[in-house]
N, C-alpha and C positions, 0 to 999 in steps of 0.2 A: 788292373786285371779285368778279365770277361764280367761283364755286371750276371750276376748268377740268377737262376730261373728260380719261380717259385712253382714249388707242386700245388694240382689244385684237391688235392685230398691227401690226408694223412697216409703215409708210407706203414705199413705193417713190418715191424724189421724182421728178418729171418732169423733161422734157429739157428745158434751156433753148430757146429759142423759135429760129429759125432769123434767123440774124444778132444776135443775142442779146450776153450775158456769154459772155464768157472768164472759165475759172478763176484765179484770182488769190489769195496770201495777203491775207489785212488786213494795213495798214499803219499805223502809229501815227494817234490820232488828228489834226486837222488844225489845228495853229499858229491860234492869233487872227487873224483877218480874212479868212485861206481859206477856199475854198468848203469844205463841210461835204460837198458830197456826191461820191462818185465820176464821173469822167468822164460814162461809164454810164450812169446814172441820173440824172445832171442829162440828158442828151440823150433821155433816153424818159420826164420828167415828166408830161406830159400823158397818156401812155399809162397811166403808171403812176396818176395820177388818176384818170381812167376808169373803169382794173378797179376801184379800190377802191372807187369811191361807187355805180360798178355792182352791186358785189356785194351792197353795205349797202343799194339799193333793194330787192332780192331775197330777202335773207335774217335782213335787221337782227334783231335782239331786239324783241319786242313786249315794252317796256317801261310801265307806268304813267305816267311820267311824260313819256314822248316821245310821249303821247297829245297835241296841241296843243300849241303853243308858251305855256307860260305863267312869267316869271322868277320869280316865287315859288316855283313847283314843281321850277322847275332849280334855284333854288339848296337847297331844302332836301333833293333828291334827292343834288346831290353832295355837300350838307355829309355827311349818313347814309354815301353810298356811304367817306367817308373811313375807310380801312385796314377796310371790313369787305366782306364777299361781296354779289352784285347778292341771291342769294337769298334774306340773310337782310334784307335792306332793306325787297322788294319789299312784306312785309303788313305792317311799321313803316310805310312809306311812308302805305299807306291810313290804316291806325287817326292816324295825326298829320295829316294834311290830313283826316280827319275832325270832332275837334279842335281845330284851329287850322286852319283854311279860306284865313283871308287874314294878310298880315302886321300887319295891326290889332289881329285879334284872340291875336296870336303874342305882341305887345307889351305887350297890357293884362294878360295872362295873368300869373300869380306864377310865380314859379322854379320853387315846387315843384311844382305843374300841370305842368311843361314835363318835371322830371327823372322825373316820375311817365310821361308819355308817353313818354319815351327808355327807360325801364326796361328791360334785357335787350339792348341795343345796344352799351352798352361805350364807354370813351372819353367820361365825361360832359360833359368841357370842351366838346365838338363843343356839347352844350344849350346849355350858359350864354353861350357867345357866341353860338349860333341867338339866343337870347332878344336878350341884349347889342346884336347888331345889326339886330334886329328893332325895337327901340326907337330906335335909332336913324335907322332908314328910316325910320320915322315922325316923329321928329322934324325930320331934317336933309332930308330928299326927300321930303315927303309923302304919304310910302306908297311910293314907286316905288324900284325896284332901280337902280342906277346904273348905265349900259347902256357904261361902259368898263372895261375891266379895272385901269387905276391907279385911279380910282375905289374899284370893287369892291374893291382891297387896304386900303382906309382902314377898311373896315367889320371887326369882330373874329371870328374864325376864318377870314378869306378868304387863302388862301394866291397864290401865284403859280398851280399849277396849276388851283385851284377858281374863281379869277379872269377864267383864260384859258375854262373849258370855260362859264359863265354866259353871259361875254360871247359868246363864237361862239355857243354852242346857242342860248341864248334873244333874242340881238340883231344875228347874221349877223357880229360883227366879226371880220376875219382874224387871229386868237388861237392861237398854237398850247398844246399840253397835251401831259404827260410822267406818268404814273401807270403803277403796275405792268402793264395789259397794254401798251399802249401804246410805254413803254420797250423791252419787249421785242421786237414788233416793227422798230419803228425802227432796233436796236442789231442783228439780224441782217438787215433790208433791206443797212445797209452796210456786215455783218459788223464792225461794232467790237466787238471782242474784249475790252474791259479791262472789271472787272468795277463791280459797278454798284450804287452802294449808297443812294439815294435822295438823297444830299443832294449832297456837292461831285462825285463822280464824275459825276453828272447834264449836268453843264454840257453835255461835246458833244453827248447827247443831244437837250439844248434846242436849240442847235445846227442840229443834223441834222430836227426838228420845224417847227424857223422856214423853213427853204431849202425843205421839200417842202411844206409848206401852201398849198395852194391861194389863188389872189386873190377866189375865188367859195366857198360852201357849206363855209367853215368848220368851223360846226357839224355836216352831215353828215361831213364829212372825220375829224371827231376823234371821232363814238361810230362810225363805222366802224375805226377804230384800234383801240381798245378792243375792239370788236366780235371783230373778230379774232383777236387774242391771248388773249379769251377762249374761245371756241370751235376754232381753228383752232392758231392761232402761240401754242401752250401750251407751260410748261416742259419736259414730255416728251412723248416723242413726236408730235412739231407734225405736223397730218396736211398736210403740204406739197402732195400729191395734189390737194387741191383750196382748194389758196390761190390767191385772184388775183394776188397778187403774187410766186409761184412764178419768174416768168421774170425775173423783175428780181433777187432775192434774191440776195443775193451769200455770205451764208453758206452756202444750199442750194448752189451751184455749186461753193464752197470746201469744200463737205463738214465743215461746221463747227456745225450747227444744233442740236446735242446740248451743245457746248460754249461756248455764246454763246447771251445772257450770260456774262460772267464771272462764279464763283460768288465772295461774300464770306466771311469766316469767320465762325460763328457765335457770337452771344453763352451763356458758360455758365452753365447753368441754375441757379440757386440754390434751394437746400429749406430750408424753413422749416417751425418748427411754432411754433404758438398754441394756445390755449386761450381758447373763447368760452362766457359765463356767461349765461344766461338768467335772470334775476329778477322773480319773481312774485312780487306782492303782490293777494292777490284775484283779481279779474277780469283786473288790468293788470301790465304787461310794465315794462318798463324799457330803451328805448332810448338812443344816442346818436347822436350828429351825426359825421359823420368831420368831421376840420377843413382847412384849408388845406394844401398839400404834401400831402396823404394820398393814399392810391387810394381812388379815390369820394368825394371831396371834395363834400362837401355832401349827400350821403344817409346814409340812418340805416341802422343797425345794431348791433350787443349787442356792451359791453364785453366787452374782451379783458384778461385777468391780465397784469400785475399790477392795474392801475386800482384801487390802494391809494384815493384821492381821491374815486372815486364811490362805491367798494362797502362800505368802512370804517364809513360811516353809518349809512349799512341797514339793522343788525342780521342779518347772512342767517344763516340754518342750514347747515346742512353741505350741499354742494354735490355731487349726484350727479350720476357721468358716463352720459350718453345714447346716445351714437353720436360717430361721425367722418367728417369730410367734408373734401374738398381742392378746390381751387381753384387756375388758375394765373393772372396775371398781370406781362405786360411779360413778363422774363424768371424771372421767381418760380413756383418750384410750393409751394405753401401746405397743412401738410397741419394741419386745425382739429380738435381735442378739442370738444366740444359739454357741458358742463355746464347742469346746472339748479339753482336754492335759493330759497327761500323767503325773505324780507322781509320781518321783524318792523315795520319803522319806514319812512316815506315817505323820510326822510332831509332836509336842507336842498335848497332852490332854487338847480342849479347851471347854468351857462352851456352849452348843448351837451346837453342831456340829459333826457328829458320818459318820465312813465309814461301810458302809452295802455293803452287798453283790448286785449285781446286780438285780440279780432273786428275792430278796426279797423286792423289791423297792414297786410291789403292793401290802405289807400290812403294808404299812406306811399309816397316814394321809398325805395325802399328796394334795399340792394347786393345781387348776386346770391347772395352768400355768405350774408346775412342773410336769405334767403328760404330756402334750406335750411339753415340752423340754425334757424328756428321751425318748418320742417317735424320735422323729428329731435326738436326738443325735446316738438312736440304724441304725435310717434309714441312718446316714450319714457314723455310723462304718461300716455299710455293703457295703454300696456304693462302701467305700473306698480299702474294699477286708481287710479289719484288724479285723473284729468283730467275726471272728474264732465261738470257742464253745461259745463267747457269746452273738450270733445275735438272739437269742430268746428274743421277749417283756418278760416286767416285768412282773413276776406272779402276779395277784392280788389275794388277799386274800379273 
């Protein structure tokens, strides 16, 4: 989602509305089958509709893809938007519907064309099921997205949330959706306080989502949610001044908007080092394939020591160090030694592992990591006066 602004002065929140909330603590949330929403705010529903899709004709996000309704472009919008910012989406967004235009051509396309396009997005699994269910819309729906949400869950990467926002945006169905801004609004609309950690804590959320969703405009109703919490109802300091839903809000009233969400504990960071080996033979490199269970499963990048089994072969020379570069992932901060050596022998034909030419290193899929360890490694052949005809960056494709 959009990485949210921070105000540079404390927001004064406004006065509830006249006949309005009463201040009140939050109360636990509401036992199965109970209404989800407070008194309150079940009885100014429609008011509360209103402001919100009011404000979203007036000030939405010019987004790319809410450029015309089209379900292709909604779902490969929010597959992308999954856990990363609208910003860094937005020129992914182009360069892959430049690419891949319709789901036909999404289908017939090879994996690596697909993880080649995803390149720098992160979380590659999101490609492989883009692909995954892109073949399969073509096979099982002839082309066409499936316009319900249990549908949509059948297909591979469609979650409950990316399910709900497809169907409402792209097909009007009354769907509700639960994602980072989203939640957050909802959770101080009716100040639930408990903290909120995307998976089972979620429930009342959905909850509290299902009850306020509108019978009409769906789709606008939920990228107005979003809309929101990204710009306005942000983690700190939410500019409640000019939220339309200011006089409903029950955490604003309760004096609680700082503290709700509930914050969860953090996961601790783990440090790691490695040691990554460049191997040159001539013109060409020596890459591998990450494999199953790895991070970046399925994109290439330069054996890591020990790889007794690749390197043993080889013949290499002595292995000089280049530079260092760090990386974090999940909960990992990764900090990489960059090595280079020379390869007397091509070595056997192994599973996972191909020498390419140097210059053609940018039209691999290739890990982010593995992009700046061939940068470090080119910068260190030159340094060293050896990198001749082949001190030229790798072409990208």
């Amino acid at each position: 989602m959009a990485k949210e602004p921070r105000s540079s002065r404390r927001e004064r929140p406004p006065r509830p509305a006249a006949g309005g909330l009463k201040p009140r603590r939050a109360g636990p949330a509401p036992a199965p089958g109970d209404d989800p929403l407070p008194a309150p705010l079940r009885a100014g529903i429609t008011p509360i509709h209103d402001a919100l899709l009011g404000w979203f004709t007036r000030v939405g996000r010019d987004l790319p893809w809410r450029r015309g309704i089209d379900p292709y472009r909604t779902w490969i919008s929010e597959v992308m938007l999954q856990q990363t910012q609208v910003d860094r989406v937005v020129d992914f967004f182009r360069r892959f519907m430049e690419r891949f235009p319709t789901v036909e051509r999404l289908a017939e396309a090879p994996e690596a064309d697909v993880l080649r396009a995803w390149e720098g997005l992160g979380y590659y699994r999101r490609a492989r099921q883009l692909h995954a269910a892109a073949k399969r819309i073509v096979a099982d729906h002839e082309g066409r997205l499936p316009d319900t949400a249990p549908e949509l869950r059948e297909l591979p990467g469609i979650g409950r949330y990316t399910a709900g926002a497809i169907a409402s945006i792209a097909f009007g169905r009354p769907e509700p959706i639960v994602e980072a801004n989203s939640r957050r609004v909802l959770a101080r609309l009716v100040a639930h306080a408990a903290p909120l950690d995307g998976t089972a804590g979620d429930g009342p959320i959905w909850e509290i989502a299902t009850a306020l969703l509108p019978s009409r405009s769906a789709g606008q109703w939920n990228q107005a949610l979003m809309d929101l919490g990204a710009t306005i109802c942000t983690p700190r300091s939410p500019l409640c001044s000019r939220c339309p839903l200011a006089p409903y809000c029950l955490a604003l009233v309760t004096g609680q908007t700082a503290s709700i969400p509930g914050s969860t504990a953090r996961r601790e960071v783990i440090d790691l080092e490695e040691t990554a080996v460049v191997v040159r033979r001539g013109a060409k490199v020596l890459v591998v394939r990450r494999g199953a269970g790895e991070w970046w499963e399925g994109l290439w990048d330069f054996p890591r020591l020990p790889a007794k089994e690749i390197l043993a072969p080889l013949g290499c020379g002595r292995r000089r160090v280049v530079g260092r570069c760090s990386y974090t992932v999940t909960h990992h901060r990764v900090e990489v030694t960059v090595a280079v050596c020379e390869a007397s022998r091509q070595g056997p034909r192994c599973d996972g592992a191909a020498w390419i030419d140097w210059e053609a290193l940018g039209t691999l899929a290739m890990t982010a990591p593995g992009r700046r360890i061939a940068a470090l490694a080119e910068r260190g052949e030159g340094e060293s006066g050896r990198g001749g005809a082949r001190s030229s960056r790798p072409r990208r494709g």
